[in-house]
Structure formats: structure tokens, C-alpha cells
C-alpha positions in Angstrom: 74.2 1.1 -40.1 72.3 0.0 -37.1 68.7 0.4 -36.7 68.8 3.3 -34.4 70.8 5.4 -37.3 68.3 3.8 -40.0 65.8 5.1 -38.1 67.3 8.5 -37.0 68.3 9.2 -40.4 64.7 8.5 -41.4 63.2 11.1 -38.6 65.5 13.9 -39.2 64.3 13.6 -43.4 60.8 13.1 -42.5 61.1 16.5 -40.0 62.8 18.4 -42.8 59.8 17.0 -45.7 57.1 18.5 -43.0 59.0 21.9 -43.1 58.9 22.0 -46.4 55.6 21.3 -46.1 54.5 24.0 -43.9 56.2 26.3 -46.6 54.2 25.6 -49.1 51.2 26.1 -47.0 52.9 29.4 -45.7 53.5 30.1 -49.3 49.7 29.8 -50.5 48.2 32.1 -47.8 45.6 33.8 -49.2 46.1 32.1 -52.8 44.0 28.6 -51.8 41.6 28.5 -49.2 41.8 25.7 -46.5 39.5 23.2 -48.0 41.3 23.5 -51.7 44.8 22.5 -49.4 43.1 19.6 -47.4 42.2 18.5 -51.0 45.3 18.7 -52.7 46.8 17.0 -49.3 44.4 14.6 -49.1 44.6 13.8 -52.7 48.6 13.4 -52.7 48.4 10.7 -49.9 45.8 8.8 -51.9 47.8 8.9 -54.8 51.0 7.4 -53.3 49.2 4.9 -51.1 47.5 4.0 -54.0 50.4 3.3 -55.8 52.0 1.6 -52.7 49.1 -0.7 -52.6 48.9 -1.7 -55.9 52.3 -2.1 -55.8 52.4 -4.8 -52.3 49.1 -6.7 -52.7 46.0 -4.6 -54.3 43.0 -4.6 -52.7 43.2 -7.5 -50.4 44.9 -5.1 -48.4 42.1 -2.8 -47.7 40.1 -5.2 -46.3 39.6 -4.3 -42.6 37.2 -5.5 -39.5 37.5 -2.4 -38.4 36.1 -0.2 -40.7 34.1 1.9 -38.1 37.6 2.6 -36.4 39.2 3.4 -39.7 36.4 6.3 -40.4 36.5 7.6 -36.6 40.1 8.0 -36.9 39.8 10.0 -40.6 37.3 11.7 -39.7 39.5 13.0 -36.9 42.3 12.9 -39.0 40.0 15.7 -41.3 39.5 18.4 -38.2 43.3 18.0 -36.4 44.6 18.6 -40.2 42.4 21.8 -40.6 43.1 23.4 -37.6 47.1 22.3 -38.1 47.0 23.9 -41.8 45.3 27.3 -40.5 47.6 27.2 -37.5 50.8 27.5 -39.6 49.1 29.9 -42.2 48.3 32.2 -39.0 51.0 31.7 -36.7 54.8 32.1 -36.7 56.4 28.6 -38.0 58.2 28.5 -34.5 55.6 28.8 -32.5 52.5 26.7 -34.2 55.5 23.6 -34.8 56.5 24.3 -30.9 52.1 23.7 -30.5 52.4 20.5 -32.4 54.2 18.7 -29.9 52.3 19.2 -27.4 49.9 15.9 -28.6 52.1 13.5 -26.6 51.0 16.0 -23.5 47.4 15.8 -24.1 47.8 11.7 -24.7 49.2 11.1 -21.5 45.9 12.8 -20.3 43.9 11.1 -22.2 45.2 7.9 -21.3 44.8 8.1 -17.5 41.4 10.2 -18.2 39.7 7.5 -20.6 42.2 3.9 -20.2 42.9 4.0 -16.6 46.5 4.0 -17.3 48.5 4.9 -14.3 49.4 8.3 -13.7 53.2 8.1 -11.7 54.3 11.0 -9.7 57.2 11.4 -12.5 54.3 11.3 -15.3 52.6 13.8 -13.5 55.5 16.2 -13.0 56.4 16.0 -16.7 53.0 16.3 -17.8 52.1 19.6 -15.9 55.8 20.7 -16.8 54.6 20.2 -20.5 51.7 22.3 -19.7 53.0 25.3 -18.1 55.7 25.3 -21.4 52.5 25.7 -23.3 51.2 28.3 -21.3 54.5 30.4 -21.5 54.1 29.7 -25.8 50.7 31.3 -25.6 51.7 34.1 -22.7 48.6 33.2 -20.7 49.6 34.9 -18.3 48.1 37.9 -19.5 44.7 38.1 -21.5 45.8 40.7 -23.5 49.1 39.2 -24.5 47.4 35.9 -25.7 47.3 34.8 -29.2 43.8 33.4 -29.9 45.5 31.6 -33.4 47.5 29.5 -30.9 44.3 27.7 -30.7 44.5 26.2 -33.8 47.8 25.2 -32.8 46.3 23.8 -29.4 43.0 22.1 -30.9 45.3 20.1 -33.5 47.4 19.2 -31.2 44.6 17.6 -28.9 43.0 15.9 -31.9 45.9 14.4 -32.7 46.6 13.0 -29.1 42.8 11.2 -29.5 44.3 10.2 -33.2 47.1 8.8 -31.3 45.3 6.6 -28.8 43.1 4.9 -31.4 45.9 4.4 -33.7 48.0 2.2 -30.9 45.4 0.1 -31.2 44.9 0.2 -35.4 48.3 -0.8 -35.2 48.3 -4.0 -34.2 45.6 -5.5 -36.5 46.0 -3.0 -39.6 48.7 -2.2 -41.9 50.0 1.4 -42.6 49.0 1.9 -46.1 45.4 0.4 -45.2 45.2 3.5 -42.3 46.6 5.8 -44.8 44.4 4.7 -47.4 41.1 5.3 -45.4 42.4 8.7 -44.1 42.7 9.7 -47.3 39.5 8.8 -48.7 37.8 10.6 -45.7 39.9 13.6 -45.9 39.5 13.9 -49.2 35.2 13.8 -49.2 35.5 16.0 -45.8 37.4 18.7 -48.3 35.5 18.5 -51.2 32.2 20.7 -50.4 34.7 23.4 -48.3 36.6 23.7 -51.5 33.8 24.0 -54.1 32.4 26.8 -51.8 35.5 28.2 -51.1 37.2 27.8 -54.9 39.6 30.3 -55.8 41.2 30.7 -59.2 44.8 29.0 -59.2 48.1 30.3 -60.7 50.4 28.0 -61.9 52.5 28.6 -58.9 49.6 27.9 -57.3 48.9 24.4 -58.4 53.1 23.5 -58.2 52.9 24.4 -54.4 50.0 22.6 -53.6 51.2 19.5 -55.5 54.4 20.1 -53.6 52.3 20.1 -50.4 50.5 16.8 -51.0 53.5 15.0 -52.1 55.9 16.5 -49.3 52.9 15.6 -46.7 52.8 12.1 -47.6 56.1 11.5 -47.7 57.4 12.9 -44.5 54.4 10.9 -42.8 55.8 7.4 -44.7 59.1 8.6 -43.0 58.2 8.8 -39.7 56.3 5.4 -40.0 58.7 3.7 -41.1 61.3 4.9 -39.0 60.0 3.0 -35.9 60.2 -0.1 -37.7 63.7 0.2 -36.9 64.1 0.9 -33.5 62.0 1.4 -30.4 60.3 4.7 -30.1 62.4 5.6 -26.9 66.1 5.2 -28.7 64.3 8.2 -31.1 62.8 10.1 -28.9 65.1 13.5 -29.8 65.2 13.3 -33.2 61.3 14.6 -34.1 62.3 17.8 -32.6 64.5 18.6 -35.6 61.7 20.0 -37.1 61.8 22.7 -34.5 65.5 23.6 -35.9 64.3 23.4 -39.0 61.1 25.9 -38.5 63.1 28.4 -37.3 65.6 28.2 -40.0 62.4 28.6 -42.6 60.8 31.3 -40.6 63.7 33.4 -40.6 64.8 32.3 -43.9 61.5 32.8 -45.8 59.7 35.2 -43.9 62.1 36.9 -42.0 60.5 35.7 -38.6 62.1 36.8 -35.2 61.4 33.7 -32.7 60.1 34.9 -29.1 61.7 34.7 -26.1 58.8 32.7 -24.9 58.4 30.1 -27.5 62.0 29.2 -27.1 61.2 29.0 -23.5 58.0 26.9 -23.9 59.3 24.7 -26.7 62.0 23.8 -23.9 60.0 22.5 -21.3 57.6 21.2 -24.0 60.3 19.0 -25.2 61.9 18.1 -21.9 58.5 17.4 -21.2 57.7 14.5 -23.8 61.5 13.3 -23.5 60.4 12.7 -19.5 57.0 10.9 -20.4 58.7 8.8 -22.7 61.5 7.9 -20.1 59.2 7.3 -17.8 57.0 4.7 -20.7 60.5 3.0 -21.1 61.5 2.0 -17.5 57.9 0.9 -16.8 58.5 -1.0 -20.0 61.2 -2.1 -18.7 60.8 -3.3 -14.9 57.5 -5.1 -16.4 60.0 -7.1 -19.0 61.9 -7.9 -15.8 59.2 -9.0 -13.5 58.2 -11.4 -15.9 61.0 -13.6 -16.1 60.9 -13.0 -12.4 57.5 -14.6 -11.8 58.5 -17.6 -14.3 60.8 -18.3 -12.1 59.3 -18.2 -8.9 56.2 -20.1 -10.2 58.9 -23.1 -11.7 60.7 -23.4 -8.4 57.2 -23.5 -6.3 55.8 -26.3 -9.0 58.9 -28.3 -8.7 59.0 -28.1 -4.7 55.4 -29.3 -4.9 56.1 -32.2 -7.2 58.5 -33.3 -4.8 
């Protein structure tokens, strides 16, 4: 199989893991409270990282430089995962999935806002295209008709586009289970006082479908890591948004869920949004990779003309 099918294959399991993720969460509406679910999440990633770490190298592994940039990004990590949780507890699994993608939106924002990066007259169209997709999700265009849950959706979403630029650059220096690792710990502590003021008694059920969550969490996010090891993020660019299939399967499925005009609608331009920036990220990619060579060239010839 060639990479792009390794890592398509790897997407579409990953977007199928986080819908059966949501489920669960669905599923234990008004059985756990939010902080007993960031716990049980939390606690489920620092179990198989753990594992994983132990596994590849032990604690060597953990050791970081950038420890302060580790605990911003948790910390971070502890909010966007709150607010995404409560979203799909509150909202219809359609339309808080359809909210979730609308981080590579807010990054492209935040990257000409806070890095200077270049905002092109393509980026820009995409971007605002993005934006009024969101708008139609949310039916802004009447005050009445707005669904103040959608904010969850939206505040996640924005958290995780800040989540997003500091992670390009953890990236480079750190490896994944080492970011995993410290998100977890964080996450963990950040749960621990909301659920011991929040406890409520757990079933059995209770305690399968929160183990289920952790695990299924975890895994889907291992997934999705790993699936760009094996081919650039542009030749995957379609697959995440199998999850949105997949959400509206589960919503109708489950909990008998009738998708809205308008999130169809929004999810569309949402997507053909992101599917735009990231076209746009490739061919700058690309005519820079060009120039290069280009310049090499030029700068060869002129060295050689002066030598003689």
C-alpha cells in the first residue's frame, strides 16, 4: 500500500474511534458530570502513553526544554476539551462535529494576526467563506434563531486553532508521546477538583462508557498522528471529514437526530473552506521548493562568471 492509503486508512479509523467517542459522551449525559469525563479521558491517554513510553525508551523520553510550552499547551488542551465534551453533550452530533472543524479557520487567523504570515487574496476568500459557513451553522442571522450551545462548539474550536499553532512548533523538537504525556498529566489535575465537587454515583454502565471514552479518545488521536507520518497533510486533506458522515449516521442512528438544512449547508462551505486554505498552504509550499533550486542556480552561474 502506498503511504497516501496507509495514511487514509489511518484517518478514516481515527474519525470513526472519535465518533464513537462522542457516543459515549452522548451516552453519559446527565450520568457523569464534565469534570468526572475529562478525568476518565484524561486518565485513558495517560495510561496508554504510559504504556507506549515504557514500551520505546522510559523516562528519557520525557525529558523536554520546553516544559513551559508543554504546560501552556495542556493547560489549553484542559479548556478546548471542556467546552468540546459539553458541546456534543448539548448539541446535535452534526452540528457541534460540523463546529469542530472550524479550528483550521480560526488558525489561519491566528497566524496572520500573531506570526505575520501572509494573508493571499485566495486565503482570504477561503477564510471568510469558512466563516460565513459558520454563521449559516449557528443561523446568526437572526438573534432568536441562534443556538447559544454552539458556543461551546465555537470556543473549542478557537482553542484548538491556538493548540494548533504552538504544537507546529512542539513538533519539531518533541516527540508525540512526550506532548501526550504532559497533556495528560495537566488534564488530568485540571479535572480532578471539578470532579470531586461535581461526583456523581456511577452505574456499571457508567464506568464501561467512560472507560470506553478514555480509551476510544486516545486512540483515535494516536491515529490521526500517526497518519501524517505517512503522507503530507495536503494528499489527506478530505479524509478527516469522514467523521462528519459518521456523525450523522450516529445521530440518526442513536438518537434519532434530523440534520438541518443549515448545518449541511455550513459544514459545506466549512469544508470547502479548509480544503481551499490547505490548497492554497501546498502551492506556496510548492513555488517556494521551486524557487530554491532556482536561486542555486542563478547564484552558481553568477559565481562561476566571476571566477572567470
Amino acid at each position: 500500500m502506498s503511504g497516501v492509503a496507509v495514511g487514509a486508512a489511518l484517518l478514516v479509523a481515527s474519525s470513526l474511534l472519535s465518533t464513537m467517542e462522542v457516543i459515549c459522551v452522548r451516552l453519559l449525559e446527565g450520568h457523569a458530570s464534565n469534570g468526572q469525563i475529562l478525568l476518565f479521558r484524561a486518565g485513558g491517554q495517560l495510561a496508554l502513553v504510559s504504556a507506549s513510553i515504557a514500551f520505546v525508551g522510559g523516562l528519557p523520553i520525557l525529558r523536554t526544554k520546553r516544559l513551559s510550552v508543554h504546560l501552556i499547551r495542556a493547560g489549553l488542551s484542559a479548556g478546548s476539551w471542556w467546552l468540546y465534551y459539553a458541546s456534543f453533550q448539548t448539541l446535535d452530533l452534526a452540528l457541534a462535529t460540523t463546529l469542530s472543524f472550524s479550528s483550521q479557520i480560526f488558525v489561519v487567523i491566528l497566524a496572520t494576526l500573531c506570526l505575520g504570515e501572509r494573508l493571499t487574496p485566495r486565503r482570504l476568500s477561503a477564510t471568510l467563506l469558512g466563516l460565513f459557513g459558520i454563521a449559516i451553522a449557528v443561523r446568526l442571522w437572526g438573534v432568536q434563531s441562534i443556538d447559544g450551545r454552539a458556543l461551546y462548539g465555537l470556543a473549542s474550536a478557537l482553542l484548538g486553532a491556538v493548540m494548533l499553532v504552538i504544537t507546529r512548533s512542539l513538533s519539531q523538537t518533541e516527540r508525540t508521546q512526550t506532548i501526550m504525556f504532559y497533556i495528560g498529566v495537566i488534564v488530568f489535575l485540571a479535572a480532578v477538583p471539578q470532579a470531586a465537587l461535581d461526583w456523581r454515583s456511577l452505574a456499571g454502565r457508567d464506568l464501561v462508557l467512560l472507560l470506553a471514552m478514555g480509551l476510544l479518545g486516545t486512540s483515535a488521536m494516536w491515529l490521526m498522528v500517526e497518519a501524517y507520518r505517512y503522507a503530507e497533510a495536503s494528499s489527506l486533506a478530505p479524509f478527516p471529514y469522514f467523521r462528519l458522515i459518521f456523525s450523522v449516521v450516529a445521530g440518526s442512528v442513536f438518537f434519532s437526530e434530523v440534520v438541518r438544512m443549515e448545518t449541511l449547508v455550513g459544514a459545506s462551505l466549512i469544508v470547502g473552506s479548509v480544503l481551499l486554505i490547505i490548497s492554497e498552504a501546498q502551492k506556496q509550499a510548492t513555488n517556494l521548493s521551486g524557487t530554491r533550486p532556482r536561486l542555486i542556480s542563478q547564484w552558481k552561474k553568477r559565481l562561476g562568471n566571476e571566477q572567470q
